[in-house]
ZAMARGU-4260 file (C-alpha; in steps of 0.2 Angstrom, whole numbers, plus 5000, padded with zeros to 4 digits):
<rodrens>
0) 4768/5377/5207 | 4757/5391/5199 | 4768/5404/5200 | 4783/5393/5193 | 4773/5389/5177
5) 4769/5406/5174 | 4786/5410/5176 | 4791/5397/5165 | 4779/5400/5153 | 4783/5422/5152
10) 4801/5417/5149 | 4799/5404/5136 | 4788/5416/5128 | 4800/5430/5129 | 4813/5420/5124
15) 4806/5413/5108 | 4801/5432/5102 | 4820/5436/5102 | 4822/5420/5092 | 4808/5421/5081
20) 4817/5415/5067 | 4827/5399/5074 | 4809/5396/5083 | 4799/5395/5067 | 4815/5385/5061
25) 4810/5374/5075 | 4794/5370/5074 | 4795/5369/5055 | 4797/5349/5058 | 4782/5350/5069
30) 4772/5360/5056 | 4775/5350/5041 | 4772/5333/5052 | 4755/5337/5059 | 4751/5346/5043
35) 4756/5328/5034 | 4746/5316/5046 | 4729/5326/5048 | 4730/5330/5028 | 4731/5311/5022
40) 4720/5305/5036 | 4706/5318/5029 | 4711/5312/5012 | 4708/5293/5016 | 4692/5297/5027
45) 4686/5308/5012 | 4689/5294/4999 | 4680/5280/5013 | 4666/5289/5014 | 4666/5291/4993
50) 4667/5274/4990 | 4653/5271/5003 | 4643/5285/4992 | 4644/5278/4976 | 4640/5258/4984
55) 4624/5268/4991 | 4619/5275/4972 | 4617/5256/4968 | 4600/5245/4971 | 4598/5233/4986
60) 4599/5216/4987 | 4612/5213/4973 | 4627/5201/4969 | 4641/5202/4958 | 4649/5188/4947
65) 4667/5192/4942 | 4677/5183/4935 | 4691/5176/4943 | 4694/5170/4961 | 4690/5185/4973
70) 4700/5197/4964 | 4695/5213/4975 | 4711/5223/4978 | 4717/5207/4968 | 4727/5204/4952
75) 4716/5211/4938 | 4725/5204/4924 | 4720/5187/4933 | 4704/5192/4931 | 4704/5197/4912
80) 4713/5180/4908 | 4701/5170/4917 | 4686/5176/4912 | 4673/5166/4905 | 4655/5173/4912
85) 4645/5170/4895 | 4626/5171/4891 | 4626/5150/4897 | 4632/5156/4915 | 4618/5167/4915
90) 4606/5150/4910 | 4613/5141/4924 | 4606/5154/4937 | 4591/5157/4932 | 4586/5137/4930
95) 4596/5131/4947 | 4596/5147/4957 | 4580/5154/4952 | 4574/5151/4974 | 4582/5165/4980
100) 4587/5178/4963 | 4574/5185/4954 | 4587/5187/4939 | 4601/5187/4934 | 4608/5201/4918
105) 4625/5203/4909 | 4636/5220/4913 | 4649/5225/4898 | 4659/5240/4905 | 4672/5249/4894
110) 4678/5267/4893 | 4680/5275/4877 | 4678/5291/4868 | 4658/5297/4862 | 4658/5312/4848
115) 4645/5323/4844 | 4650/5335/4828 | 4670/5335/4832 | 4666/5337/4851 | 4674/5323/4863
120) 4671/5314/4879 | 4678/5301/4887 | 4664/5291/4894 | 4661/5274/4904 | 4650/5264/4892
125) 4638/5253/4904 | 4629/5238/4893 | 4617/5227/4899 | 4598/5224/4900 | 4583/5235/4898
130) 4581/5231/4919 | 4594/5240/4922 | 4586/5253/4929 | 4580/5242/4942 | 4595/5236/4947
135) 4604/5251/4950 | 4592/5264/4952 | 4592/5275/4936 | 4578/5288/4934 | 4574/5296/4917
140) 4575/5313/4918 | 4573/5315/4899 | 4565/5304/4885 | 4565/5286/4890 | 4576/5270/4894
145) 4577/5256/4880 | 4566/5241/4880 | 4568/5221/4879 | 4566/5221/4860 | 4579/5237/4856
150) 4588/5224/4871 | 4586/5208/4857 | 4587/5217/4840 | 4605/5223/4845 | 4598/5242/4841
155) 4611/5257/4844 | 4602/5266/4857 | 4608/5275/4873 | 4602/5286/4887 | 4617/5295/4894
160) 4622/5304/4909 | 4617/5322/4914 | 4638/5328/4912 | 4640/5319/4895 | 4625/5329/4889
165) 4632/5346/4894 | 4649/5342/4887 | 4643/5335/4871 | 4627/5347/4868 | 4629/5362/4877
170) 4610/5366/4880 | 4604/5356/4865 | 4592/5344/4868 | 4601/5329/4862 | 4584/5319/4860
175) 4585/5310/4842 | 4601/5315/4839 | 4615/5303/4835 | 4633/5301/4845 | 4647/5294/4837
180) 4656/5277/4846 | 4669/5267/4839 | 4663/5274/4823 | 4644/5267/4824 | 4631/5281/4826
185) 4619/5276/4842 | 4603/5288/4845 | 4600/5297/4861 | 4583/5292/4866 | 4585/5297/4884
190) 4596/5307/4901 | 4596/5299/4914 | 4595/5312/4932 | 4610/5315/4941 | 4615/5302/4953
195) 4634/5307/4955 | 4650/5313/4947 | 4655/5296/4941 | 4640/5288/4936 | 4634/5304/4928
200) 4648/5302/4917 | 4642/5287/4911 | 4633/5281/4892 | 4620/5265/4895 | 4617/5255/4882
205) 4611/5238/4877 | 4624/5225/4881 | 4619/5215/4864 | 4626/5233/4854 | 4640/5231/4862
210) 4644/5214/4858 | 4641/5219/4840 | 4649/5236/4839 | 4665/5230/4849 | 4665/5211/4846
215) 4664/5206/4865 | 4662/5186/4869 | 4663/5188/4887 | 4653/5199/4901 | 4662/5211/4912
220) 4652/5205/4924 | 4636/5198/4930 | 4622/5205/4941 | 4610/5196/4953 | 4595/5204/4958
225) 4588/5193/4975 | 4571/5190/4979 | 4563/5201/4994 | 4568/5196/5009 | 4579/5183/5002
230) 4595/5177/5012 | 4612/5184/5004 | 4624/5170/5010 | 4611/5156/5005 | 4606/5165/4989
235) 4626/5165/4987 | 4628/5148/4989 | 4615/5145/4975 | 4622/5155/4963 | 4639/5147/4966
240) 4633/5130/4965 | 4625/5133/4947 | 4641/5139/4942 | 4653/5126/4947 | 4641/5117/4935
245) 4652/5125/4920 | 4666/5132/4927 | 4679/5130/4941 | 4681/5137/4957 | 4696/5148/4953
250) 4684/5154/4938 | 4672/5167/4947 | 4667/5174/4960 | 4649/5179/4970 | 4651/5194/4980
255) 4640/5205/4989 | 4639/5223/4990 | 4644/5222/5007 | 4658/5210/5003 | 4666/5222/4990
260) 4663/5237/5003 | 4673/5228/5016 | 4687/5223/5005 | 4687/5242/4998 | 4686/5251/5016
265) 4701/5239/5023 | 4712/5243/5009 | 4709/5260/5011 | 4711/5259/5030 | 4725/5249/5030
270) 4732/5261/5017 | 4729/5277/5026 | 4736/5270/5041 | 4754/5268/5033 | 4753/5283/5025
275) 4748/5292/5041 | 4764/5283/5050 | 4777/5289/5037 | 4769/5307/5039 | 4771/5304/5058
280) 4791/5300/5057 | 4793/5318/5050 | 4782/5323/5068 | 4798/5313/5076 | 4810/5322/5064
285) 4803/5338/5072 | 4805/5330/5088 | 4823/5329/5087 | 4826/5347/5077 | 4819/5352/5094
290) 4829/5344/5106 | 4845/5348/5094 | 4840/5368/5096 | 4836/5365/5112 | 4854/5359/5119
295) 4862/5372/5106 | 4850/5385/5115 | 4855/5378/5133 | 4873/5381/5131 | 4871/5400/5123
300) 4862/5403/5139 | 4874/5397/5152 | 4878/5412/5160 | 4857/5415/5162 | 4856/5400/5172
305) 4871/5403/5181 | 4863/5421/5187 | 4845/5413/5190 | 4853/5401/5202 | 4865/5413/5209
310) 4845/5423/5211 | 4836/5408/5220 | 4830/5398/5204 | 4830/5378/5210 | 4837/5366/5197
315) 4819/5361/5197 | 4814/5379/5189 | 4827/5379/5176 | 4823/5362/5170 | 4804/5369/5169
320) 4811/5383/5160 | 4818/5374/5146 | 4805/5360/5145 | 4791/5375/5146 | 4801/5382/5129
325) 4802/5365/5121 | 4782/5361/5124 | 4777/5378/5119 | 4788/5378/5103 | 4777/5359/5097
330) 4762/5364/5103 | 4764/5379/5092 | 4769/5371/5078 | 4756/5359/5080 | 4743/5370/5081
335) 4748/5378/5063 | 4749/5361/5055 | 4730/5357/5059 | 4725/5376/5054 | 4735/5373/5037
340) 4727/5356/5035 | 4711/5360/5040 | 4710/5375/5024 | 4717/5365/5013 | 4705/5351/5016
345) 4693/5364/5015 | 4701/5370/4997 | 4702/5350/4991 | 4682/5347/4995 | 4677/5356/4982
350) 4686/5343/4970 | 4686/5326/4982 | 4679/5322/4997 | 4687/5326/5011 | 4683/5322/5030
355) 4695/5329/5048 | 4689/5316/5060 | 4690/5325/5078 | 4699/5312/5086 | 4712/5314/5071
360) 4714/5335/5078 | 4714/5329/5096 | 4727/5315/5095 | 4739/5326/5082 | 4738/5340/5094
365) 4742/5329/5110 | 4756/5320/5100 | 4764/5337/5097 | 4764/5340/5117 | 4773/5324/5119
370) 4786/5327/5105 | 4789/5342/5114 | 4789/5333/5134 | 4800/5319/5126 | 4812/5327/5116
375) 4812/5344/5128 | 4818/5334/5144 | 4836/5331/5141 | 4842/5347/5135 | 4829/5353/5151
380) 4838/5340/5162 | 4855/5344/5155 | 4852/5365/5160 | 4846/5360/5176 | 4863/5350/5182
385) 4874/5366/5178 | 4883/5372/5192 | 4880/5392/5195 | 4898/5397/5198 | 4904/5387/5184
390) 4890/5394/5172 | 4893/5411/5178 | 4911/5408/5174 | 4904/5402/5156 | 4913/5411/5140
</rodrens>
């Protein structure tokens, strides 16, 4: 058995450097369908693992209000038209909820352009309370955070983000100076320290200048900060009972962060999954290339299998032969799809997050031996039935 796989194996070898060409030809499929798979994998598990990042950025022990019903992965222009979260929602919490939430704050989110003498960034304005930084874990690096009276006396203030500071200042210190948004001057009184890309991108302010400056009458959302210790579902459940109070069921909804996670992660899962089949049909592409060069090979060589059986080769070694060819011709161009896609996910991590799972390299690699078994066996099988004095005869 060992000395008809290394036979096998040397004349598969030799007989793919005098083809190098058609070889590479072949494998090309396998090439660009392991390349395809392990790549959007990588991509998918890269972009789990940054949504699961930016969840961690925020504070424990928090639900979400939004407005619609359960709109995650949902219909957001339901959402938008639904929406009705207002100050007296946030009333109703804190007088029937007040058990299990120490409080509850409005959240007015919006992306739009800030200036600083003709410079330009495109920033995601975060409004809310001056207790925001409790809720999600802001630190000052720089000057300070606004307080409840800025909060009720609607002043333009903000503290913004560590990016939008480089962008706009470039090594000033933007302390006491005055941005530009939606044509009202707010002053700087703060930077916050980096947390990451997205958030450090962002300008907080006062959800009451926001109101004023953009004429909002409705929350983006609102946040609920629970009690230590305090049981989510239950503290749920109270939150969604002083609601009903005003509003109807389809109106809102109480999420957790675990709740928004989930639905997040399974999209993406359920998205990287598809993705990674329809990368995996060009793997069974390749398979066939294979087995169509393979019966094209299998009849130019006739005449070498009639004179290896006319030698003593069993039909068993020449159907070896062949499959030994086919296996070897996947297997190599699996192995240069995972090298390809392992630099390039190497290249993308320095502008997404990225991640090659090993079991992603084991099982792309092991399906590349089984494109090459499957699709190899019936030109392998078709060789080995030639007859030697009719394949000698062979023109």
């Amino acid at each position: 058995m060992l000395s008809r796989f290394t036979e096998g194996f040397t004349t598969s070898v030799v007989s793919i450097k005098s083809n190098k060409l058609r070889a590479f030809l072949t494998m090309l499929g396998v090439i660009i369908g392991v390349f395809s798979v392990v790549t959007l994998i990588s991509l998918g598990r890269g972009f789990q693992n940054y949504i699961k990042g930016e969840f961690d950025q925020l504070g424990s022990n928090l639900l979400f209000v939004s407005p619609g019903r359960s709109n995650v992965g949902g219909d957001p222009a339901l959402s938008l038209t639904r929406n009705k979260l207002s100050k007296k929602h946030i009333d109703l919490i804190n007088n029937y909820a007040s058990e299990y939430i120490a409080y509850a704050v409005p959240s007015i989110n919006l992306n739009t352009d800030v200036s600083y003498k003709g410079k330009e960034f495109l920033a995601e304005i975060l409004g809310s309370t001056h207790e925001m930084p409790n809720i999600f874990n802001y630190q000052i690096d720089k000057g300070r955070f606004f307080s409840k009276s800025e909060v009720t006396s609607k002043a333009r203030v903000v503290v913004i983000g560590p990016n939008v500071a480089r962008e706009l200042f470039s090594g000033v210190n933007p302390i006491g100076r005055s941005v530009t948004i939606n044509e009202n001057n707010f002053n700087v009184i703060g930077i916050f320290k980096e947390k990451s890309p997205d958030y450090d991108n962002q300008v907080l302010t006062s959800y009451t200048s926001l109101e004023s400056t953009f004429d909002i009458k409705r929350y983006t959302y609102i946040v609920l900060k629970l009690k230590e210790n305090a049981p989510i579902e239950i503290a749920k459940k109270q939150a969604e009972l002083a609601l009903l109070r005003d509003l109807g069921e389809d109106d809102f909804s109480v999420l957790s962060q675990e709740d928004i996670l989930a639905t997040v992660q399974q999209i993406l899962g359920i998205l990287t999954t598809g993705l990674g089949a329809l990368a995996a049909i060009s793997l069974l592409v390749g398979g066939i290339g294979i087995m169509n060069i393979m019966l094209v090979t299998v009849t130019e060589r006739t005449k070498e299998v009639g004179l290896r059986m006319a030698l003593g080769a069993t039909k068993l070694d020449i159907a070896f032969q062949f499959l030994m060819e086919s296996v070897l011709i996947s297997v190599l161009g699996g192995i240069v799809g995972l090298i390809l896609a392992y630099f390039l996910s190497i290249g993308l991590s320095r502008f997404i997050q990225t991640e090659v799972p090993p079991m992603t390299i084991f099982l792309s690699f092991l399906f590349s031996v089984v494109v090459g078994v499957v699709f190899g066996t019936y030109p392998a099988i078709s060789a080995s039935k030639k007859e030697p004095i009719e394949a000698l005869r062979y023109e």
